[in-house]
C-alpha positions in Angstrom: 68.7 87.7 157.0 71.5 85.5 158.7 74.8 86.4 158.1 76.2 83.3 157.3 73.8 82.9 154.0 77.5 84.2 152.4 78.4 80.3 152.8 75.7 79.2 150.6 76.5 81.7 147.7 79.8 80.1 148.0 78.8 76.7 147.6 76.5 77.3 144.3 79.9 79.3 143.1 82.2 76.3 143.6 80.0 73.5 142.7 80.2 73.8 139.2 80.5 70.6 136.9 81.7 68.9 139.7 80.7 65.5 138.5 80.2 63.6 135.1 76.6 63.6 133.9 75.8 60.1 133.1 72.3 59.5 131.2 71.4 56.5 133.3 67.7 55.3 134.9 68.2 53.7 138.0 65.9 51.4 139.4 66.0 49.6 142.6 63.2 47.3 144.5 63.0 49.5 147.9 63.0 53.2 145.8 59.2 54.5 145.7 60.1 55.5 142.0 62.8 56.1 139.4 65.3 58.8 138.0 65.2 59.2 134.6 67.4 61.8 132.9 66.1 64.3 130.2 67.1 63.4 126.7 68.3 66.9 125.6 70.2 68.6 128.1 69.1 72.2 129.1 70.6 75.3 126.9 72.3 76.6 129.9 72.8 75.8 133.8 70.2 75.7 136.2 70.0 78.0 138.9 67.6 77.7 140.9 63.1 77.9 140.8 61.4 76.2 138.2 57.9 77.2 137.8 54.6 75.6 135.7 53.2 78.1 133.2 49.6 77.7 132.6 50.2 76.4 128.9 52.2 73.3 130.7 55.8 74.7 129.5 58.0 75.3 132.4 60.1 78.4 132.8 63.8 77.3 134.4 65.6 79.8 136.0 69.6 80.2 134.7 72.9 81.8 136.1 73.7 83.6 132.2 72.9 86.4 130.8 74.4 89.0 133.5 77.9 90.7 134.5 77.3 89.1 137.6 76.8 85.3 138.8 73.4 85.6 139.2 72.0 85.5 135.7 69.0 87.0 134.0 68.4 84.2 131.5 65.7 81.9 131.5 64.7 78.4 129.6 61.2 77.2 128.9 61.0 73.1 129.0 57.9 72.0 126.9 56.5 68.4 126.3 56.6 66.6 123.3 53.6 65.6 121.1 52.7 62.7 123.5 53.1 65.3 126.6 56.5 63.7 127.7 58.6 66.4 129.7 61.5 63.8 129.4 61.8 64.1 125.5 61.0 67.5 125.6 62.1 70.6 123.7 64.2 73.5 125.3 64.0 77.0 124.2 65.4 80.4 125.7 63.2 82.6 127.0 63.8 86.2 127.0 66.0 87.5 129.9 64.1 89.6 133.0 65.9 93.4 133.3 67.8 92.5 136.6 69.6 89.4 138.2 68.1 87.2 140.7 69.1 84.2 143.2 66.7 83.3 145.3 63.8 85.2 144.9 59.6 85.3 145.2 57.8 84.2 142.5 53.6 83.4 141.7 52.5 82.6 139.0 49.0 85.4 138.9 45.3 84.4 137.4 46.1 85.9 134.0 48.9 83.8 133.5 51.2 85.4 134.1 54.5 85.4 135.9 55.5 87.1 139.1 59.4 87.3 140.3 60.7 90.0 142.6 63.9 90.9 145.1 66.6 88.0 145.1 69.2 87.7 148.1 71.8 88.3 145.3 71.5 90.3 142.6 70.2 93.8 141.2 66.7 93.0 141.9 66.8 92.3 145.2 64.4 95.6 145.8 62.2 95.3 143.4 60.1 92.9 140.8 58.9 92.0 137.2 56.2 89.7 135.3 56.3 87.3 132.7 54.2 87.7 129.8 54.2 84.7 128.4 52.2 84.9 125.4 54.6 87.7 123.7 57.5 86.1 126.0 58.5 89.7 127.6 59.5 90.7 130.8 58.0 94.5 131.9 59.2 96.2 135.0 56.8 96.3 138.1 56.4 99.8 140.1 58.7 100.4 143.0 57.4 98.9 146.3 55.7 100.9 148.9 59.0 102.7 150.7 61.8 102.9 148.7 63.8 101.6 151.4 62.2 97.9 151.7 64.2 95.1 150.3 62.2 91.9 149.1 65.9 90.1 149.2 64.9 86.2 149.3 61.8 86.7 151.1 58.2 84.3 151.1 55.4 85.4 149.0 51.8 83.7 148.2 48.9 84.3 145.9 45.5 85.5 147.4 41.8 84.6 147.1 41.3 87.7 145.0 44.6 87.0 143.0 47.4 89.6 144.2 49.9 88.4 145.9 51.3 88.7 149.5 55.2 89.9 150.2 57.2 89.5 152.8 59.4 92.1 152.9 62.9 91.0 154.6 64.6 94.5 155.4 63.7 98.0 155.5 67.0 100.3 155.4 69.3 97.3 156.1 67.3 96.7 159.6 65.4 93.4 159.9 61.4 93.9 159.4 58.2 92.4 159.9 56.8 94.4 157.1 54.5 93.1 154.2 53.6 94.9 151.0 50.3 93.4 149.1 51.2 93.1 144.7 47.8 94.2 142.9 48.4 92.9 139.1 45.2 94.7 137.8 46.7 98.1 139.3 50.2 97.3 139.4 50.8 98.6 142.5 52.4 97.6 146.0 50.8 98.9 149.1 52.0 98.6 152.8 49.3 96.1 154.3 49.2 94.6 157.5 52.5 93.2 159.4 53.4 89.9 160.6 53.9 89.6 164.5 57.3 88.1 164.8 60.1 87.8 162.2 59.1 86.0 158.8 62.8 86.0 157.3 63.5 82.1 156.4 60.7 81.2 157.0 58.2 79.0 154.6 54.8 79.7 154.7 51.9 77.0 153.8 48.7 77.6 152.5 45.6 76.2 154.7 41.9 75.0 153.3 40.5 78.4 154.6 43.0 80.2 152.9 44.7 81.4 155.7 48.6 81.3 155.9 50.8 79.3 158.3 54.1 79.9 159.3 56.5 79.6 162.5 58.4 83.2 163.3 63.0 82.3 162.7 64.4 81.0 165.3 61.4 80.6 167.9 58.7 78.4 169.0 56.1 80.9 168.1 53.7 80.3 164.9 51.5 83.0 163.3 48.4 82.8 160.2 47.5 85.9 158.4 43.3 86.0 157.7 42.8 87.0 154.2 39.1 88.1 155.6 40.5 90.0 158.3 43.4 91.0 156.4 45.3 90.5 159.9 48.1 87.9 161.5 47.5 86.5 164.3 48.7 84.4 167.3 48.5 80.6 166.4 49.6 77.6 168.7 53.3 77.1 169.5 55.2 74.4 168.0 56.5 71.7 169.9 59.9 71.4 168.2 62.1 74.1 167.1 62.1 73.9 163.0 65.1 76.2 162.7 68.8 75.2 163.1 70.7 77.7 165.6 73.6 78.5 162.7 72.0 79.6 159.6 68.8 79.8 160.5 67.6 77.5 158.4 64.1 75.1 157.9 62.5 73.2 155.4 59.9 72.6 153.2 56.2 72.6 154.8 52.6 71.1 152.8 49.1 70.9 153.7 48.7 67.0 153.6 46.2 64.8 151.9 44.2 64.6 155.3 44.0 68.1 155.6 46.8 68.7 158.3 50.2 70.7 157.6 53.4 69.0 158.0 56.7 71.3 158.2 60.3 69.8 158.3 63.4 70.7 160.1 66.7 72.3 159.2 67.8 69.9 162.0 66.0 66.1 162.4 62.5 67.5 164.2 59.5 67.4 162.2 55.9 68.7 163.1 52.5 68.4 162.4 49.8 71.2 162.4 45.9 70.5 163.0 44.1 73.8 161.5 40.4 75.2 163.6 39.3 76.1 160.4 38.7 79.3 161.7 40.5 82.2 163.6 41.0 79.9 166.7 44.3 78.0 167.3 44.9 74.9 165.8 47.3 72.6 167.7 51.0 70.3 166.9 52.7 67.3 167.6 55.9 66.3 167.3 56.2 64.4 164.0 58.8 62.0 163.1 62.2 62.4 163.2 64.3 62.7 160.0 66.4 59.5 159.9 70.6 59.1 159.8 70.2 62.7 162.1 69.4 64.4 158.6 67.6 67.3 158.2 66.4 70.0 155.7 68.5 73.3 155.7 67.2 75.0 152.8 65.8 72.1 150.9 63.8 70.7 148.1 60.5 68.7 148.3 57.6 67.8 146.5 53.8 66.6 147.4 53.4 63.3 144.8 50.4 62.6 143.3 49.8 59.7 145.5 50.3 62.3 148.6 54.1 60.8 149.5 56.6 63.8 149.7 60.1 63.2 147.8 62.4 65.2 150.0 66.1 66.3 149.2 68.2 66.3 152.6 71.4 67.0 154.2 73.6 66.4 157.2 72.5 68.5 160.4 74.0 72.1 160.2 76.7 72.8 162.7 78.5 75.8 163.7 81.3 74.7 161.4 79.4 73.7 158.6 75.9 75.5 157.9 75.1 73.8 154.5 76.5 70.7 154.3 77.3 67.8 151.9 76.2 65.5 150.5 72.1 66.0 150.1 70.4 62.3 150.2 66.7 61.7 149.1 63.8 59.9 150.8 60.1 59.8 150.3 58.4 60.4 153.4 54.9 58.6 153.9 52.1 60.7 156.1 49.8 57.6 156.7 53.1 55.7 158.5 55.1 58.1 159.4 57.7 56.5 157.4 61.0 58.0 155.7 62.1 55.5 152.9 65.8 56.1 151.3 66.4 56.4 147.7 69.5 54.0 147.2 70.1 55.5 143.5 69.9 59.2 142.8 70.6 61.4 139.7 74.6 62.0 138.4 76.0 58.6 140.5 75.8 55.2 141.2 75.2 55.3 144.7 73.0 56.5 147.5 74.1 60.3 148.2 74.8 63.4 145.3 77.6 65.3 146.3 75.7 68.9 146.6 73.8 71.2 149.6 70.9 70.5 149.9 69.7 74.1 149.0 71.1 73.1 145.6 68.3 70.9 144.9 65.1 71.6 143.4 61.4 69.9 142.1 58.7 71.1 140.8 55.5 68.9 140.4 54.4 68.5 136.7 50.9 68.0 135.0 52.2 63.9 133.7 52.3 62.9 137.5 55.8 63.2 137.7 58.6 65.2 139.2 60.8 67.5 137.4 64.3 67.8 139.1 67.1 69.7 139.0 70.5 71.0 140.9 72.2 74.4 140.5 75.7 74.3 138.4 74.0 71.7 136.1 72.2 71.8 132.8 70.9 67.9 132.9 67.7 67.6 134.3 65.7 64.4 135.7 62.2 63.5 136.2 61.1 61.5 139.2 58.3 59.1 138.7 56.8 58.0 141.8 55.3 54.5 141.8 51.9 54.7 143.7 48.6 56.2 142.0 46.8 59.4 142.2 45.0 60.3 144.9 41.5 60.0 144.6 40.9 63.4 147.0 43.1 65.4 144.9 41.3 64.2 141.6 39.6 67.4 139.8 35.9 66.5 138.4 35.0 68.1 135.3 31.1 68.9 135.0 30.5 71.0 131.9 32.4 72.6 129.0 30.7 76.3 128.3 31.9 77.4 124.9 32.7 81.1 124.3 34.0 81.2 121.6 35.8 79.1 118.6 39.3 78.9 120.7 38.0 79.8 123.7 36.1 77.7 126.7 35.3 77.8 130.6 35.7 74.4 132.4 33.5 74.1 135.4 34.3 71.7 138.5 35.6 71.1 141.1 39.0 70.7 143.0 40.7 72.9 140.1 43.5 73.7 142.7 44.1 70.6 144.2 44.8 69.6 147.9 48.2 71.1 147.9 50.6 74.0 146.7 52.7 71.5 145.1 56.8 71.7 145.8 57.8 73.5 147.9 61.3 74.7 149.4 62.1 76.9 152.4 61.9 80.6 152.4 64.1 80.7 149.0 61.5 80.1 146.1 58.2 79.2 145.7 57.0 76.7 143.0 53.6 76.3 143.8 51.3 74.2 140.7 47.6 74.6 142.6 46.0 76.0 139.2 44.6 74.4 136.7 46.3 72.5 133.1 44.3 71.6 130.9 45.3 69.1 128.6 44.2 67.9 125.2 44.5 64.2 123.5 43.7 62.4 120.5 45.1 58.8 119.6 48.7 59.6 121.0 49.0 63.1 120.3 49.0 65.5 123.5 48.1 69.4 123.4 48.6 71.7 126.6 45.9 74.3 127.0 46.5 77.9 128.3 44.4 78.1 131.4 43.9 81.7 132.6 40.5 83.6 135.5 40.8 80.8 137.5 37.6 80.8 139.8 40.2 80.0 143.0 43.9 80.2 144.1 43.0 78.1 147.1 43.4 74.2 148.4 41.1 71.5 149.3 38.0 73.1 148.3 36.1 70.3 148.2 33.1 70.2 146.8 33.0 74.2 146.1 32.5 74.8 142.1 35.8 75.7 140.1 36.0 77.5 137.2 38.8 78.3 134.4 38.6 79.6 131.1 41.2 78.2 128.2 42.3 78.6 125.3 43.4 75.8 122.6 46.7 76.2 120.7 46.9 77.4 117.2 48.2 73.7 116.0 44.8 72.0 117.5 43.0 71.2 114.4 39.2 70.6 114.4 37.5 68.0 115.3 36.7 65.7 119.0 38.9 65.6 121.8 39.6 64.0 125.3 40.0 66.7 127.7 41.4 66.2 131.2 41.5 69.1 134.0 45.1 68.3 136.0 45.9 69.8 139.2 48.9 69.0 140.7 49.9 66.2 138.0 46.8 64.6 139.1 43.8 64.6 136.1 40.3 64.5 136.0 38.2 61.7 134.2 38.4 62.6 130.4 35.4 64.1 129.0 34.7 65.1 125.4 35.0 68.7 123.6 34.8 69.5 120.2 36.8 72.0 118.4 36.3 73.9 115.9 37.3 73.3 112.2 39.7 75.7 112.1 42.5 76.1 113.5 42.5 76.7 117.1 43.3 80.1 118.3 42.0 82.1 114.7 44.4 82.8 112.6 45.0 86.1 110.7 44.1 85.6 107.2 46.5 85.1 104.2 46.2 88.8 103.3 44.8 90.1 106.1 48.3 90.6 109.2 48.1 92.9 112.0 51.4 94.4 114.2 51.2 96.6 117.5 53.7 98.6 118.9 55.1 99.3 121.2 54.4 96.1 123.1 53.5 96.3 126.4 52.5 99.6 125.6 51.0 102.4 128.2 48.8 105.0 126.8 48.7 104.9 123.0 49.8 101.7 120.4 50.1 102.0 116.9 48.5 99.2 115.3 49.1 98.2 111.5 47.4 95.9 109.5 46.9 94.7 105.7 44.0 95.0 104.3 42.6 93.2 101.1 39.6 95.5 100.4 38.9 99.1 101.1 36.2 100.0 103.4 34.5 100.5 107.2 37.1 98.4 109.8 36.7 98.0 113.7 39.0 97.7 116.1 37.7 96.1 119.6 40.0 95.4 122.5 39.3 92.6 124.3 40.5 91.3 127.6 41.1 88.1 128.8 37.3 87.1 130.1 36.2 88.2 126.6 34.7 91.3 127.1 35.3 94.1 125.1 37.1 97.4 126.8 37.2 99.4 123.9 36.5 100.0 120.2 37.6 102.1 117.3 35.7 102.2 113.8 37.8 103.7 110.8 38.1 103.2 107.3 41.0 101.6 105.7 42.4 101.5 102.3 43.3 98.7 100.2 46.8 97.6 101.1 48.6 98.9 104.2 47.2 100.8 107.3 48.6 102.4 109.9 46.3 103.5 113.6 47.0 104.7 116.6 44.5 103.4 119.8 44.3 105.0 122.7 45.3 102.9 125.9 44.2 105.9 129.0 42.1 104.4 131.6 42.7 100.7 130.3 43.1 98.5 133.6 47.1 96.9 133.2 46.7 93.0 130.9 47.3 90.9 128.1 44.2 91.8 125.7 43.2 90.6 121.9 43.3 93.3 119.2 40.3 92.1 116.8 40.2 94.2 113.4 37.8 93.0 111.1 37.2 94.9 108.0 34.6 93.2 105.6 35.1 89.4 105.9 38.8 89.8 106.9 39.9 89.3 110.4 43.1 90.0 112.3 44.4 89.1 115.5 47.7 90.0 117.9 48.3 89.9 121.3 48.7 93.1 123.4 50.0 94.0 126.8 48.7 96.9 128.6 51.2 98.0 131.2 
């Protein structure tokens, strides 16, 4: 970790409401899109990731909630009826145990959410998840030596859905170690190192799964082989990514033509062409960042018509590591072309008077771009002007019902062609999962999407899967149904739902309660019955198939079980009692 990350912990401490928030749109004739401020201004300051849950909320992360700066609290950003983010609602979520800035975070096939070490805070050693349906936060197991710190280190998801950690220090020494998270056994392990140093560094997803990055402060690049469960040796770069100061670089994406492009702390950019195997690929020099700019610690996002929007700074210099003020441009692939922004959020005027590291996007299922800049509680969405990609458009081929409030979508290109947003080492925002997304006449319902076939990009023509869930407030009847990846939807097909309500309700008389909740090996589960008699208890995870069962026989009025939980793989699960016609339902976590 460089030393001189201090001066970026003072520059989120100062900034503050350094300027007047003013609810404006700008527009302007050579922008490739528009600003446009939220209507309701967050409940609390933004500091730092922002990250798409499978339901199409958006968790925010905040600086309240702890003794310390870095904050605990989160918000959760959801659409309104007609699915617009910028009239959306704000809520607080419920606050993770330790304090974060600048963490790993993934969001895992169950749903769920994945955050763990933080250059600042108490966490930096150690990680939690996000249950989303309950809105909890439970503590994940100590990593694989006690004396690793995660600090502010990169992470990705896997083919088989655990997740990859860097590990930036191991007894305050730098390391090249990497621990593996399994969500089913919630447990780190020690798994194969990286060959140089992968501190700073941002690491981009390839079509094969394999993971690119370039080693700090060198011309030397390295993959990791999920296969092979190895890193190995790639081509040098032919430009050095990281600035000599802070040891610093940009964002990197796997463009719409299948090559990776990486930007620079300083002006140099570079393309990567991948083998497609376990042999080299090869770089060029890409184009140069304009007005000798570059992208210390920075914000970007892949738009749906495969255009980046980039957040950028003045070149770092010995004096100055991050400095201000952070200007935006969209950079075009097919002409190697960076446009300028002339109007950005807060000012009339062509620059915002923040680090660069200070900024941060996250792609949303509508197309657009959320944005926001640590110290501020107004948030913006970006709305680029060109149209969605055709090779990034998912293709839905059937609907497979499972159940009244429960589907699998089959496809294609599920995950996209890209990770989505990205940064630099700092956070990780990736979107390449599938939303699904509900209408009827101008009324829009978000999904919960959740056993995703693939955590991959660019699969091509390789079937996708995911199953969903509708929302409680979907009454029956025939929908339009589009799969989104990345903002960018499928054609709409048809689905019917069922005339109840969505997600089935308990009934009237018939309520159900667990605790505790997560619980570990035994929950007490009560319930209200409206007849005496024979009542079953299954346990069902989240592909639908039942893990355990208890038959009993309850009395009219009140009852109160216990359920044994030994040997039942970590989850969110569905508590089913039914007991004559009645049914009840609740959500449990198994930790």
């Amino acid at each position: 970790m460089s030393p001189l990350n201090v001066s970026k912990l003072i520059q989120v401490l100062r900034s503050g409401l350094w300027l007047i928030l003013l609810s404006i749109t700008f527009f302007d004739a050579r922008a490739q899109g528009t600003f446009t401020p939220l209507t309701s201004q967050a409940p609390d300051y933004n500091d730092g990731v922002m990250i798409l849950l499978t339901d199409g909320s958006v968790m925010c992360k905040t600086s309240g909630g702890s003794a310390d700066p870095y904050g605990i609290n989160w918000d959760r950003l959801y659409p309104d009826i007609h699915g617009s983010y910028i009239n959306g609602t704000w809520s607080s979520a419920s606050p993770m145990f330790n304090s974060r800035l600048y963490f790993s975070t993934q969001v895992l096939k169950d749903g769920t959410l994945y955050a763990a070490g933080g250059e600042y805070g108490t966490g930096r050693t150690m990680g939690e998840r996000y249950y989303p349906l309950i809105d909890n936060w439970v503590a994940l197991p100590l990593l694989a030596n006690i004396t690793d710190t995660i600090s502010d280190a990169n992470s990705e998801i896997l083919p088989d859905g655990r997740v990859l950690q860097a590990i930036v220090s191991q007894g305050g020494y730098a390391t090249n170690l990497v621990d593996v998270y399994d969500p089913v056994a919630n447990t780190y392990t020690t798994t194969a190192h990286t060959l140089g140093i992968a501190n700073e560094s941002v690491w981009v997803k390839l079509p094969d799964s394999s993971i690119l990055f370039v080693d700090i402060g060198g011309l030397h690049a390295e993959r990791y082989i999920p296969s092979l469960n190895a890193w190995i040796h790639d081509a040098d770069p032919p430009v050095e990514l990281y600035d000599p100061f802070g040891e610093e670089t940009g964002a990197g994406f796997l463009l719409p033509n299948g090559n990776a492009f990486f930007l620079g702390s300083r002006p140099t950019t570079a393309y990567y062409k991948p083998s497609g195997d376990t042999s080299n690929g090869s770089w060029i020099i890409g184009p140069s960042i304009p007005d000798s700019l570059g992208a210390p610690d920075a914000a970007a996002a892949m738009m749906v018509d495969g255009k980046i929007l980039c957040a950028f700074s003045h070149t770092p210099t010995a004096d100055t590591v991050f400095p201000r003020p952070t200007d935006y441009y969209v950079f075009d692939y097919t002409t190697d072309s960076f446009t300028r922004l002339l109007h950005v959020p807060y000012i009339i005027g062509d620059s915002l008077n923040i680090c660069a590291f200070q900024s941060n996007m996250l792609c949303l299922p509508d197309g657009n771009i959320l944005y926001a800049s640590q110290g501020n509680d107004q948030y913006y969405v970006y709305t680029p002007t060109g149209a969605p990609l055709a090779a990034g458009k998912p293709t839905v081929n059937s609907l497979i019902k499972l159940d009244c409030d429960t589907f699998l979508a089959v496809g294609t290109l599920f995950n996209g062609i890209t990770e989505g947003a990205a940064y630099g080492d700092d956070w990780q925002m990736s979107s390449n999962y599938p939303i699904v997304r509900l209408t009827r006449n101008d009324t829009v319902y978000y999904c919960t999407t959740y056993n995703w076939t693939s955590t991959g990009v660019m699969r091509g023509s390789a079937p996708d899967t995911t199953q969903f869930v509708i929302p409680a407030s979907v009454l029956g009847g025939t929908y339009s149904l589009e799969v989104v990846a990345n903002g960018n939807p499928s054609d709409p097909v048809s689905i019917n739902v069922c005339p109840t309500e969505g997600i089935k309700s308990p009934l009237a008389a018939n309520t159900a309660n667990v605790f505790p909740n997560p619980a570990t090996e035994l929950v007490t589960i009560e319930f209200y019955s409206k007849s005496s008699g024979a009542y079953n208890i299954k346990l069902v995870n989240v592909y639908g198939q039942t893990v355990r069962t208890k038959v009993a026989t309850a009395v009219l009025g009140d009852n109160t079980c216990q359920f044994p939980l030994h040997g039942i793989p970590n989850g969110i699960y569905t508590v089913i009692i039914r007991n004559g016609d009645g049914v009840s339902t609740t959500k449990l976590v198994v930790n």
